[in-house]
N, C-alpha and C positions, 0 to 999 in steps of 0.2 A: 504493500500500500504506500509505501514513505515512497518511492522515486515520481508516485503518482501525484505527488504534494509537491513537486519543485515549481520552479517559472517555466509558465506555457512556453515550449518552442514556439519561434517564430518562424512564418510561413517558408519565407529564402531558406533557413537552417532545416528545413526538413526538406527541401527540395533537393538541397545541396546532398544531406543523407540519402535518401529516396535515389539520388544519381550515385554516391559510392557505394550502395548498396547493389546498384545495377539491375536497377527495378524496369520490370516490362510494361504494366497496365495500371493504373491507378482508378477506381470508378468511383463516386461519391453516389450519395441522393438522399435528395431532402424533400419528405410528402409529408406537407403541413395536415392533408386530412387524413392519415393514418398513424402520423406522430412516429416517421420515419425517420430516422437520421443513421446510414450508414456509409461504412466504405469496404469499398472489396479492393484491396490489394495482389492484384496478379502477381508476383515475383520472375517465373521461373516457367514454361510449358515445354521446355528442350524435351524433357525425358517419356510427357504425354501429358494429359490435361492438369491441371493445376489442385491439387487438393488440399484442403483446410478446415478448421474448425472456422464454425460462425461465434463471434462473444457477444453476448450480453451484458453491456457492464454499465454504472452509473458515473461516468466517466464527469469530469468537471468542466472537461471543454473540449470543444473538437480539437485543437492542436495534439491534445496528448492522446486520442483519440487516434488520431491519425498516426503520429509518432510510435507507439503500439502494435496499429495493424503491420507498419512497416515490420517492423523489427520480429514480427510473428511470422511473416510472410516469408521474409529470408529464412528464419531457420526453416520453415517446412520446406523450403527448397532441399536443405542441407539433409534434413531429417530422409526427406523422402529417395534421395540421390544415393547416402551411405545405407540405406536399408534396402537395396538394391529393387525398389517399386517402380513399376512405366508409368511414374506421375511428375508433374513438377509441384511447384510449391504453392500457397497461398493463403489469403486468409481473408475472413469478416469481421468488422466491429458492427455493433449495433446500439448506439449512445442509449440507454435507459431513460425514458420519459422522465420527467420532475415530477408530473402529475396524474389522475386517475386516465390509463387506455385501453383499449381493446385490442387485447396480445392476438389474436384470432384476424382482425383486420391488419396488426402488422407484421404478422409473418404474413399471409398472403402476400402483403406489397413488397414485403421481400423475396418472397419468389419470383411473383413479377420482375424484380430487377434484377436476379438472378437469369432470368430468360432471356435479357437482353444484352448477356456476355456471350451467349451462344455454346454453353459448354466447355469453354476455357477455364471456368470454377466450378468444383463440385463442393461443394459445403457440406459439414457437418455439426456435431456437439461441440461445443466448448465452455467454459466458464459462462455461465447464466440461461445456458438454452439448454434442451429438452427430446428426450423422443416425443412428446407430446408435439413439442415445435418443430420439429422436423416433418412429422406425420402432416401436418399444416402447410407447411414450405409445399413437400412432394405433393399434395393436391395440387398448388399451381405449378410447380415445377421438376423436371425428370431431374434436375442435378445435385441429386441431395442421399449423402452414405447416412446412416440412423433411423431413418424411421423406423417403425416396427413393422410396415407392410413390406420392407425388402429386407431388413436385416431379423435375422432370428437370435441372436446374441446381444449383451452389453459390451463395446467397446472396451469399456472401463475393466475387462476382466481382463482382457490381452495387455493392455496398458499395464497393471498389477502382476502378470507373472512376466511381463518383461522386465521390470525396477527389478523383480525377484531374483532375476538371472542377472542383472546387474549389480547386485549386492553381494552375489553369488564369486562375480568375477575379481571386483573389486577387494573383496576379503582373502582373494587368495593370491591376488596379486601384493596386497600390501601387508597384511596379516598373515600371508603363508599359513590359509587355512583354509579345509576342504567342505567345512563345513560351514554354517551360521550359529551352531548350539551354542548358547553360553553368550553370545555377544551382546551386546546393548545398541540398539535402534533406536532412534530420536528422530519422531516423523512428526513435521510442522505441517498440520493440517491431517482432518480424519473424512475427508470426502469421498465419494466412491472407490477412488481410484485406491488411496492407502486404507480403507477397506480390506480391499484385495489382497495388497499385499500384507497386510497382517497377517491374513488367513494362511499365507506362506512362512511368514516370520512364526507365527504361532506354530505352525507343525514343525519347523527347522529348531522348535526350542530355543528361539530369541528370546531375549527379554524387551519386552517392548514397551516404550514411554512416548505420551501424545500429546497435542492440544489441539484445541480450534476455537472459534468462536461461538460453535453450534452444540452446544451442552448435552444436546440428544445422541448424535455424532459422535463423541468421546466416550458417553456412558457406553452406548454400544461395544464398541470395543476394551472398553475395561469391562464390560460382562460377558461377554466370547471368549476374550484372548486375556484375558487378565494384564493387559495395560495399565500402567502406571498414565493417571491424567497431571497435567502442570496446565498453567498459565501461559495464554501466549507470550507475556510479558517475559516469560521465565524459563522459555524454552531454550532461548541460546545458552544459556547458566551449566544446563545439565551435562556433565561428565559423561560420554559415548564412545561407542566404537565408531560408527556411522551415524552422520546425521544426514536427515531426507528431509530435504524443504520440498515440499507438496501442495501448495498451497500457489498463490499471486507468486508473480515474479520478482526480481531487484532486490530480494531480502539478505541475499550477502552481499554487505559492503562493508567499509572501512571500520564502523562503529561494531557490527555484529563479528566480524571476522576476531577482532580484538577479544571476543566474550564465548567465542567456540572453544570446546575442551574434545577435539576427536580427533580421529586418523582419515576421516573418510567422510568425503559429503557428496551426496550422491541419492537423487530424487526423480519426482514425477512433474514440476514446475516446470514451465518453462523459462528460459531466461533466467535464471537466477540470481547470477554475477551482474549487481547494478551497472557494472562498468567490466568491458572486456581485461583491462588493466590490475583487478585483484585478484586475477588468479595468482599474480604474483606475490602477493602479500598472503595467500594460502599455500604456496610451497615455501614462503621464509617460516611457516609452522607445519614443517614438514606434513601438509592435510593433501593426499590424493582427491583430485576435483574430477568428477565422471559428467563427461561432458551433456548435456542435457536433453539435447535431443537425439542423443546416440539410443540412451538408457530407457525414454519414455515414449520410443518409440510404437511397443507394443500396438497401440491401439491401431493408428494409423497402417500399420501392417493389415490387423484385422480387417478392419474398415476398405481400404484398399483392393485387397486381395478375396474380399467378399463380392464388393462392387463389381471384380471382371467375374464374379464366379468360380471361385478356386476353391479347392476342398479344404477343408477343416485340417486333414493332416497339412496340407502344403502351408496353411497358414499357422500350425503350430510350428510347422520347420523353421521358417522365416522369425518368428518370434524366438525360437530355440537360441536363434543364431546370433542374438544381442552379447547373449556370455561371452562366446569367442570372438567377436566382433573386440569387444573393448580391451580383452583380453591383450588383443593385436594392437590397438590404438598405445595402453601402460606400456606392452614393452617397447614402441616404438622410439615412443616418448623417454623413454629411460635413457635407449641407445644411442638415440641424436640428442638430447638434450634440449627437450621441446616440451611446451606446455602440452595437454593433453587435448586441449579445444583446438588448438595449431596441429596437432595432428588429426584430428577428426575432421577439420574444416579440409586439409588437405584431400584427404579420402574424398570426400562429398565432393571437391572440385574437379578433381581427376576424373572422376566417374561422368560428369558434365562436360568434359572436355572432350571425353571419348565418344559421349553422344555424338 
């Protein structure tokens, strides 16, 4: 939430990003009688149509607004390139009304303007939207992964044992361990996704400590898995093996990285590093950083791979493959002496290049 609180970009400084980003499409729209206000960010269509999550968020202004979808956009380039899917990248925002609307007339008009990219985006779930909202969207429009009338699964499950397999990798690259028993997990955020992945940590005999701001959300998981609950206030405090920000993006920065006590941080957030620049203030505390959209990849796999119609084994392969994926990014990174995001970004280029 903090990076969401700075000074609005101005318009030229995201044009200027938007260009070194090496951004393709850029769509806005604003329907005053549906109480629309969105933007779809193309990135990337080199590898095949462009895929993203739509967000719903209550954003404060369109700059950051915009700022945001950029920055989402690019990684699903990255994400979708090193997880080896015939998609490219992309994303939605969808600014949150101030006041009473009718979510039913603004997804339709989101669909609508989903039809008028021509299948260069396929949308889907993201932070604030819904199979409900998606099932709305796919009434007016074919370009939409989530509904419940094409997909028969929750995304959010693949999302969860791919962090799984990430935690998995992680531990045994840095911990020289085969397992997860015994270790301590510190997961910032109890929303679907880390859900999931508790139910994995619970049977690997983790010990697992949580927070959110949704009190229902935590109990759940302290009566499943027997989680330890804290305060979000209090979750950087907690002494861990691994800590999993799962929640908004930009939560490690200068202030919070100073108050981490772990070896490993490694989540289902996207973006998490407010600034590309602290990764290095996490390796001067010797803390391996698993790059973020390598590890929470999971869902987008599913979703993807359901979309052309692929079978359920082909789409657990693909998800399998996160472990040894990152497996390859640590040692790479060890051997050249390279951050871990500089070797994952590499990955994802290469593969774009070769397109």
């Amino acid at each position: 939430m903090s990076r969401l609180n700075r000074k609005a970009p101005r318009i030229d400084a995201l044009m200027r990003y938007a260009n070194m980003l090496g951004f393709g499409d850029i769509h806005t729209k604003i329907d005053h009688q549906n109480d629309l206000r969105c933007i779809i960010a193309v990135h990337n269509t080199r590898l095949g149509p462009a895929i993203g999550g739509c967000r719903f968020y209550p954003y404060t202004s369109f700059s950051y607004a915009y700022k945001d979808v950029l920055r989402l956009a690019y990684m699903m380039t990255l994400k979708s390139a090193i997880s080896e899917l015939p998609h490219g990248g992309a994303k939605a925002v969808i600014m949150y009304p101030r006041h009473a609307f009718d979510r039913k007339k603004l997804m339709y008009a989101f669909g609508d303007f989903l039809n008028k990219i021509q299948g260069q985006y396929i949308t889907s779930m993201d932070v604030g939207t819904t199979a409900s909202d998606m099932d709305l969207i796919y009434e007016r429009s074919p370009y939409v992964i989530g509904s419940t009338k094409t997909l028969h699964d929750d995304p959010s499950r693949y999302t969860g044992l791919g962090i799984f397999r990430g935690l998995q990798a992680a531990a045994k690259f840095k911990l020289q361990r085969d397992s997860l028993e015994g270790l301590h997990v510190v997961l910032q955020g109890a929303g679907k996704v880390s859900y999931y992945v508790c139910q994995h940590l619970h049977a690997a005999k983790a010990k697992i400590t949580i927070c959110d701001v949704n009190a229902e959300s935590v109990a759940r998981c302290q009566e499943e898995f027997n989680a330890t609950i804290v305060s979000p206030e209090a979750i950087y405090d907690v002494p861990c093996d691994i800590f999993s920000p799962s929640a908004i993006g930009g939560t490690i920065n200068k202030h919070t990285i100073d108050r981490l006590q772990t070896s490993i941080i490694a989540g289902a957030a996207n973006n998490q590093l407010a600034h590309s620049r602290f990764i290095q203030l996490l390796e001067q505390k010797n803390i391996l950083f698993v790059p973020d959209y390598v590890i929470n990849a999971g869902g987008v796999i599913y979703a993807a791979l359901a979309y052309d119609n692929q079978p359920e084994s082909v789409i657990l392969k693909q998800v399998d493959a996160i472990e040894p994926r990152l497996l390859n990014i640590f040692q790479e990174a060890k051997a050249r002496h390279l951050h871990t995001t500089d070797v994952a970004n590499q990955m994802a280029k290469q593969r774009l290049q070769e397109a």
